[in-house]
Structure formats: C-alpha cells, structure tokens
VOBA-1610 file (N, C-alpha, C; in pm, whole numbers, padded with zeros to 5 digits, always signed):
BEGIN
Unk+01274-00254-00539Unk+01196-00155-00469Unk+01291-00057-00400Unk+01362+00042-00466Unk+01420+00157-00454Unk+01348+00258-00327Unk+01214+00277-00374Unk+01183+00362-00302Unk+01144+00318-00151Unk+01154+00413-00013Unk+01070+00384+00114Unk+00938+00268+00109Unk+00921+00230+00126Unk+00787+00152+00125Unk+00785+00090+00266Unk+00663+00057+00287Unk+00609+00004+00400Unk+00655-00194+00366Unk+00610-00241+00484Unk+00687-00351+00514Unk+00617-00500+00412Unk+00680-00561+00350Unk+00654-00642+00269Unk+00704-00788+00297Unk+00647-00906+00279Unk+00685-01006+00305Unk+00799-01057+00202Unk+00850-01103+00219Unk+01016-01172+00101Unk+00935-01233-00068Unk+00849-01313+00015Unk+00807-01325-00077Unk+00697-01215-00223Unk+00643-01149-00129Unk+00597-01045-00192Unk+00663-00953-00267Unk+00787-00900-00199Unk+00880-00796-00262Unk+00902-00879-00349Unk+00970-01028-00347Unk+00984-01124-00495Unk+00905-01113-00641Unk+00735-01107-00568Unk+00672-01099-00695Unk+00616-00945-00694Unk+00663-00848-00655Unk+00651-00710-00685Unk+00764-00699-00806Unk+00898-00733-00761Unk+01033-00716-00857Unk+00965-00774-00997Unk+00926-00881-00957Unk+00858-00959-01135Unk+00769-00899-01150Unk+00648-00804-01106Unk+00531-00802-01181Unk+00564-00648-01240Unk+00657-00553-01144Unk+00601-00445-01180Unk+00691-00370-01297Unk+00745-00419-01393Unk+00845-00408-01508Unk+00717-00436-01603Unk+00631-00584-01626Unk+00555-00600-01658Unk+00395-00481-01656Unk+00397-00508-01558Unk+00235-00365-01533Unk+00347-00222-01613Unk+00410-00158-01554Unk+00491-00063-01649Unk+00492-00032-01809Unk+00480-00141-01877Unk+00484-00206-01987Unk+00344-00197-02044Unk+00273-00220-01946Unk+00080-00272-01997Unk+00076-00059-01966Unk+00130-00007-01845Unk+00059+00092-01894Unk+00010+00167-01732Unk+00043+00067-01645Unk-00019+00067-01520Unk+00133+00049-01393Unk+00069+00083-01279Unk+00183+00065-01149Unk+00087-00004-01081Unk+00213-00085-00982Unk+00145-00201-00891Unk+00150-00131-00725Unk+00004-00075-00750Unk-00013+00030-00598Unk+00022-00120-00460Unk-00014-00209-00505Unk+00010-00331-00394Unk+00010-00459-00423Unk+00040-00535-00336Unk+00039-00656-00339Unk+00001-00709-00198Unk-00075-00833-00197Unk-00116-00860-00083Unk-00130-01007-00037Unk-00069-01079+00029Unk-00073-01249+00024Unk-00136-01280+00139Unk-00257-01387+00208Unk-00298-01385+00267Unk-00394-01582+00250Unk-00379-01618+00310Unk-00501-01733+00346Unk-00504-01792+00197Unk-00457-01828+00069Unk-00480-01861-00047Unk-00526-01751-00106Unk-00504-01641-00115Unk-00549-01538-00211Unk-00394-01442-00271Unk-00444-01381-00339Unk-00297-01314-00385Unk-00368-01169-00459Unk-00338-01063-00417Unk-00416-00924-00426Unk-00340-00877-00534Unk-00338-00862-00644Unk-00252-00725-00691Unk-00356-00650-00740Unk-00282-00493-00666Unk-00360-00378-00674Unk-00298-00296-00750Unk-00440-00241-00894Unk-00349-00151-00964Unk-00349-00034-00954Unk-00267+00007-01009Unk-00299+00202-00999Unk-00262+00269-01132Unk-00310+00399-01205Unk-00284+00437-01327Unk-00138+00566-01309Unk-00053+00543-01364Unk+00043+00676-01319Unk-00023+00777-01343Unk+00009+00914-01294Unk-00025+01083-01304Unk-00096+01096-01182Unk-00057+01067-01057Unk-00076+01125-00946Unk-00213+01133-00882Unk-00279+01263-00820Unk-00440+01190-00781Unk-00538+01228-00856Unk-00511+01336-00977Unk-00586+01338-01088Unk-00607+01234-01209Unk-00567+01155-01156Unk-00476+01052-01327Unk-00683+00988-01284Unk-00662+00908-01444Unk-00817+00841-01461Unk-00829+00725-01350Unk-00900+00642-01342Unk-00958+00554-01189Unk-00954+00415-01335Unk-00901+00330-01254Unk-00899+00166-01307Unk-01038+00094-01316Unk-01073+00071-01426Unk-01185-00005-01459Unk-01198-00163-01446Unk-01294-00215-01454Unk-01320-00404-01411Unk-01263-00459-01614Unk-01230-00363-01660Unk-01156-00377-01774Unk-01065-00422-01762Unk-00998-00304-01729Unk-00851-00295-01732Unk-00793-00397-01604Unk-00877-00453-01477Unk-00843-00574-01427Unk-00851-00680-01503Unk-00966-00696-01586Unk-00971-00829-01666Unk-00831-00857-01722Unk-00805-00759-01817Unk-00716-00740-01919Unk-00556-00748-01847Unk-00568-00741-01716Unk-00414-00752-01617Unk-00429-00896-01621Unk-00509-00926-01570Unk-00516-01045-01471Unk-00499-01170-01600Unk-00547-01162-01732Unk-00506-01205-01826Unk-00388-01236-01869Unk-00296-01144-01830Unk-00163-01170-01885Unk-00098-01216-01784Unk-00118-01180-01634Unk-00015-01177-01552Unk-00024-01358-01491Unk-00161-01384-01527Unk-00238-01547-01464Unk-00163-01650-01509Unk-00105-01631-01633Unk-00007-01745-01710Unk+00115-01730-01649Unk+00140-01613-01617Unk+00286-01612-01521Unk+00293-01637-01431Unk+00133-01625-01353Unk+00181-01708-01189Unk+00194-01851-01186Unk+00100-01905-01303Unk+00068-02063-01317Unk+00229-02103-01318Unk+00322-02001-01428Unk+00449-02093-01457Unk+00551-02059-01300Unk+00544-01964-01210Unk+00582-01882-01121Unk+00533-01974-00958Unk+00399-02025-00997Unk+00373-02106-00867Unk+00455-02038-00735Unk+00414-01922-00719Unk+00447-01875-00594Unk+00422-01959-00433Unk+00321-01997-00435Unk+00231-02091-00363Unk+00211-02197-00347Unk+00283-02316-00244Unk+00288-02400-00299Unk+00116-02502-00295Unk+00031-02422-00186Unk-00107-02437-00180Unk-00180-02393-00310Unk-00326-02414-00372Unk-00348-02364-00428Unk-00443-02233-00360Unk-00451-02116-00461Unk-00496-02035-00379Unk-00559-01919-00527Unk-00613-01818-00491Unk-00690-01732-00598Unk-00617-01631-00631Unk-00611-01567-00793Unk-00532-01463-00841Unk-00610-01330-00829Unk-00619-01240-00749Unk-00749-01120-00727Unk-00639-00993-00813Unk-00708-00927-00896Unk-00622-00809-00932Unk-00749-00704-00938Unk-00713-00626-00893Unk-00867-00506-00830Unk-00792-00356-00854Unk-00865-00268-00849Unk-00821-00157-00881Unk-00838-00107-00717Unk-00796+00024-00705Unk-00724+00046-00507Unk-00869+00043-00459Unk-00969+00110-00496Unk-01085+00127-00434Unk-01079+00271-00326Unk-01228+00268-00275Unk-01237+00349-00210Unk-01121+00394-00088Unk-01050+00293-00011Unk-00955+00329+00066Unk-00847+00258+00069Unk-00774+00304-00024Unk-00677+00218-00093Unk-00512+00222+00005Unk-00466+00093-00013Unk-00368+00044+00015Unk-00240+00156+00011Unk-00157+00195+00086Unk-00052+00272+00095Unk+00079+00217+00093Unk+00201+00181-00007Unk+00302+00141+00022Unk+00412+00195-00023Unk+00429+00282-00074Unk+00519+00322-00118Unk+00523+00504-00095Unk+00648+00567-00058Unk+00591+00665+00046Unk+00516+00796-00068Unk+00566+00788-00220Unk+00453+00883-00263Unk+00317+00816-00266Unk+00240+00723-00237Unk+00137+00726-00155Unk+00086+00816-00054Unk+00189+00792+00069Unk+00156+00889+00122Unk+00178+01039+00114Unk+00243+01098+00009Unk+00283+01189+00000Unk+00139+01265-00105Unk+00061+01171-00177Unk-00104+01197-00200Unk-00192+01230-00131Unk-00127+01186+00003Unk-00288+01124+00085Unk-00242+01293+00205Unk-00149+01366+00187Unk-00132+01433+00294Unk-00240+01558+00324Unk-00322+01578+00395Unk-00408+01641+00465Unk-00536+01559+00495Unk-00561+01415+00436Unk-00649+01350+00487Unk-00611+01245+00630Unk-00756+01138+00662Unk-00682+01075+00746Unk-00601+00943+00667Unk-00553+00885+00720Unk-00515+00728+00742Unk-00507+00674+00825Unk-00506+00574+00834Unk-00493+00442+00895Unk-00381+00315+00911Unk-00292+00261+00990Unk-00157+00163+00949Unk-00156+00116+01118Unk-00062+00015+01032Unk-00026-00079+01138Unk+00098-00078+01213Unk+00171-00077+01297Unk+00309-00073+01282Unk+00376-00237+01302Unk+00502-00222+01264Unk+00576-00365+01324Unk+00577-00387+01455Unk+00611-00337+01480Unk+00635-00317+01644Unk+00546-00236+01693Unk+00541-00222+01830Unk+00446-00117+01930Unk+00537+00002+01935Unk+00495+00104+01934Unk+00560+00207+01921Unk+00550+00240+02092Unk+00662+00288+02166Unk+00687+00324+02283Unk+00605+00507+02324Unk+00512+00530+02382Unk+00445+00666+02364Unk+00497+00668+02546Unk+00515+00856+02565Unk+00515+00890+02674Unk+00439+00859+02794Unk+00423+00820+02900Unk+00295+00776+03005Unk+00212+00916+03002Unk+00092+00876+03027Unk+00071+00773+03058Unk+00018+00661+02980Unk+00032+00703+02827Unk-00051+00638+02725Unk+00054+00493+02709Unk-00018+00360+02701Unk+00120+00248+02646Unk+00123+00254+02500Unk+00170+00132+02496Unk+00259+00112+02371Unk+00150+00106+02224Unk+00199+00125+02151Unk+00081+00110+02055Unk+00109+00054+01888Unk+00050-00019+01854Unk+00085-00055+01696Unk-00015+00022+01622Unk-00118+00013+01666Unk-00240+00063+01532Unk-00288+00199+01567Unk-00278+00265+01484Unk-00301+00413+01450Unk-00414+00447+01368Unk-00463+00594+01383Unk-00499+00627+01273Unk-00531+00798+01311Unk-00537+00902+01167Unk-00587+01026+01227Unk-00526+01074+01090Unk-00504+01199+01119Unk-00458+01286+01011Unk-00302+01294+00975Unk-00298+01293+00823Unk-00159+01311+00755Unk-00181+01466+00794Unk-00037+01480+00847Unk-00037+01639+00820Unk+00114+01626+00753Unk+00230+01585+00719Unk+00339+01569+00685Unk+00434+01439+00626Unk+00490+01500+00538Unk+00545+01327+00486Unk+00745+01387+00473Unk+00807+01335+00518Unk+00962+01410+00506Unk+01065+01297+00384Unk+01029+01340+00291Unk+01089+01237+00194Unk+01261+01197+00250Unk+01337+01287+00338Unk+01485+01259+00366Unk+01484+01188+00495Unk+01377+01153+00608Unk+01371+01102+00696Unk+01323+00986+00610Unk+01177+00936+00579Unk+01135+00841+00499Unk+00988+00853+00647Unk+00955+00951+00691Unk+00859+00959+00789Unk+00762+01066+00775Unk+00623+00994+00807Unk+00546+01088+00816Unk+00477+01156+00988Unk+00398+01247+00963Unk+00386+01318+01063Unk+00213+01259+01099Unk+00126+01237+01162Unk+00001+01165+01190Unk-00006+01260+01335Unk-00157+01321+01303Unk-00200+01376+01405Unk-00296+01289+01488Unk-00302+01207+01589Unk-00417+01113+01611Unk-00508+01175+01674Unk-00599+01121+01751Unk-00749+01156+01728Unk-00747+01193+01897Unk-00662+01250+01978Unk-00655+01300+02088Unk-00544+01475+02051Unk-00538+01426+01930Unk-00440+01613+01904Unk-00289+01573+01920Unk-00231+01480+01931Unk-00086+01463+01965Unk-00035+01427+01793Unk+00026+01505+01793Unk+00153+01473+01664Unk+00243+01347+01673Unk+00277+01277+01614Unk+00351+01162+01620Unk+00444+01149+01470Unk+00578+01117+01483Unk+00656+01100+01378Unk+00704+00929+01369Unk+00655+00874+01239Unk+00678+00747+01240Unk+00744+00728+01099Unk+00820+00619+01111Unk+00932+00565+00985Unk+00795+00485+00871Unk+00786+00506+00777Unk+00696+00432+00680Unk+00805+00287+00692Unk+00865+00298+00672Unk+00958+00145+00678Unk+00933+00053+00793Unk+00839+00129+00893Unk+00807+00072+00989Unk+00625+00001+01006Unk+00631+00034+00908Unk+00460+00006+00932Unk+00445-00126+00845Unk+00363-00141+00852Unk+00330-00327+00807Unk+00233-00342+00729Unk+00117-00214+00757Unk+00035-00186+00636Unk-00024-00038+00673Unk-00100+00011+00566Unk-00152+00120+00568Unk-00261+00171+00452Unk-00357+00276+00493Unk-00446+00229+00423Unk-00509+00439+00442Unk-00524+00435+00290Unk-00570+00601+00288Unk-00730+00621+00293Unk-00769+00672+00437Unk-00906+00662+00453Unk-00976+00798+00344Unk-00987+00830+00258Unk-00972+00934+00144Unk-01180+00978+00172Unk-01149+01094+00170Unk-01305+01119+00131Unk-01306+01191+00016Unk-01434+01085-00125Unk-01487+01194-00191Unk-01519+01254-00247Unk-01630+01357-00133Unk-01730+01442-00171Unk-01697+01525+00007Unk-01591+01596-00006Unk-01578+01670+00123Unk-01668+01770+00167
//
C-alpha cells in the first residue's frame, strides 16, 4: 500500500497486500477492507473514477467465489467468523486518498486516531464531519469545512476511518 491511506489494522494491510493483485486480475480494486466481531468486509470498487459502472450482487457473488477458498487456506482468524464482499454502497468507505480526492465538494464523515487539539474554546475532538473542500496530494491532507464554518487541515494517515456521505440526486 504505496499510496496515503487512512489507518489500517496489521492485519488488514496483510490481507489487502494478498487480495488486491488478485481483485486487479478479476477486473476490480479493493475500495476496503474491514475486520470486526467475526466478520471480514471486502469492499469492491470498479476502476475509472466516479463515472466508471456501479458493482452488482453478481459481480460480489463471483469475488467472493474465488477469494473464499483463499481465506479457508489463509485462516486469517483464528475464531470462526463470516466472508462479506459488498459493493461500496450508498456511503462508501474512504481509504485511500484518491477516494478522497472523488469525494471533494461533498460532505464526509471520519474518525481520527487521536483527538485532534482545536483552539479554545472548542476541546479536543476525534469525530468529524462537513464538507471536502480540498485534498493536497504532497501534504497527504485534506481540507474539511465543519458544520460551524471553520476550515480544518487533517493528515488522511491520521484518520482511522472515513466514510463519503455522497448525494445522488442533488
């Protein structure tokens, strides 16, 4: 994982490195991955940007087919737990920073690692949300207008998740 991306567990970046050579191959990019309580998310996405065609309960079948024999031999988990492969949906998962570099003039939504330190009298804060107005591919940060008018510049490497609240029928 070359590019900026938002914050990933060890193990996850593990089975991102294995899956997404594979999805590449089938035809598709792995918009996410997600590990949680016995479940295991992979989210797909079609390359060509935000015009490209929308992922069908097909083209999950047809992932989740190939990729299911590789987790069985891969046993990521040592619990047992469920293989979910879904297409992004209505407000899809953000990790990698041309994500956000799609999503710029709508809102979003993310988490940060840490609390971010804000001027008083406002405290500290992890969870955000408001308008992309900027993404700086040489910083690896975008610009988020939140929902009081204040501009804020945050590291995508810093966030833990994020999520493109997209409308549409504007």
């Amino acid at each position: 994982m070359s590019q900026t991306s938002v914050h990933k567990s060890a193990l996850e970046v593990e089975l991102l490195e294995k899956l997404e050579p594979v999805l590449e191959n089938m035809g598709y990019e792995c918009r996410d991955i997600e590990i949680w309580s016995g479940m295991i998310r992979v989210t797909l996405d079609l390359p060509g940007g935000p015009d490209r065609e929308t992922i069908s309960i097909e083209d999950c079948s047809k992932v989740h087919q190939v990729i299911g024999p590789m987790f069985d031999v891969w046993d990521p988990i040592s619990t047992a737990y469920t293989l979910e492969v879904s297409s992004p949906g209505e407000k899809p998962n953000m990790r990698l920073f041309k994500h956000f570099e799609e999503a710029v003039g709508d809102k979003i939504k993310f988490q940060t690692l840490e609390a971010v330190v804000l001027p008083p009298p406002s405290k500290p804060r992890k969870n955000w949300e408001g308008d992309l107005l900027a993404v700086d591919a040489d910083s690896g940060e975008v610009t988020l207008k939140d929902h009081s008018g204040v501009e804020h510049k945050i590291s995508v490497s810093q966030m833990k998740n994020a999520v493109w609240l997209r409308v549409w029928n504007p």
